[in-house]
C-alpha positions, 0 to 999 in steps of 0.5 A: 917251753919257749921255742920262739926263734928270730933268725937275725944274721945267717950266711946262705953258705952256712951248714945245715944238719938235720937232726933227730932232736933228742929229750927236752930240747929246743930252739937254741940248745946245743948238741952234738952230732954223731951217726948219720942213719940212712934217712939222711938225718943225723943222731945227737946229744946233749954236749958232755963239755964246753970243749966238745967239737961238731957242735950244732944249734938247733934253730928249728923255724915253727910252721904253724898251718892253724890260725889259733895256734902262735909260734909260742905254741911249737914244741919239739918232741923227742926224735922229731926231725929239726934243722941245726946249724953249725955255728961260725962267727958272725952268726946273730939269732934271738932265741928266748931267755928261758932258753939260757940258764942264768948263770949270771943275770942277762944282759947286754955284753954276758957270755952265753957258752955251752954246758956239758948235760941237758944241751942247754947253754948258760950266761957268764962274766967270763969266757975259759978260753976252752969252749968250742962255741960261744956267743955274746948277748947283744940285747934283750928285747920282747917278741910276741910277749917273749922275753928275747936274747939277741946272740952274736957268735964270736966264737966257733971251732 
């Protein structure tokens, strides 16, 4: 699974939630907290509706200790501990394209908007003007042989 991540624009004020990442996920998939256990960390799912309220992103930057290994090759397990932001508008990252169901193709300009189910977000031509979080795609580029999505929030309840 892709799990490249480009921090591009992050305010310092942002807030950070550490979570207990839930079944196949990674870098760029939404979730919801909920429960916070006594380690500090919090539980969280999958959003069940675009119009979920106290969505995070999981934007978990790999630390990789080993030379043969590239960012490519991090993988989040079930329950492993990984930070999420909150989003707000403004904030601009590259997560990788396979990251984002192609509801429509990508591009420059589509949508990308959550989806109630595997945490995973999708593009559109459109917004409903009920979603809690949404992004704009900026551009499409290549890191490290990974085809990339420069996401720009423009929208965060």
């Amino acid at each position: 699974m892709a799990n490249l991540i480009d921090l591009i624009k992050v305010s310092s004020a942002a807030t950070y939630f550490t979570v207990l990442a839930p079944a196949s996920y990674a870098n760029g998939y939404l979730a919801t907290i909920s429960t916070i256990n006594t380690d500090g960390t919090y539980d969280c799912a999958a959003p069940s509706d675009i119009t979920d309220l106290g969505m995070v992103m999981v934007l978990a930057v790999p630390l990789s200790y080993e030379a043969q290994y590239v960012e490519n090759d991090y993988t989040i397990a079930t329950g492993d501990e990984v930070r999420a932001i909150v989003p707000y508008r403004g904030l601009v990252v590259g997560i990788p394209q396979a990251n984002i169901t192609a509801g429509v193709a990508l591009a420059a300009g589509k949508y990308v908007i959550p989806v109630g189910g595997n945490g995973k977000m999708t593009s559109s031509d459109d917004l409903a003007d009920t979603e809690t979080v949404a992004f704009i795609i900026d551009q499409l580029y290549t890191k490290s042989g990974v085809s990339m999505a420069q996401l720009r929030c423009i929208k965060a309840i």
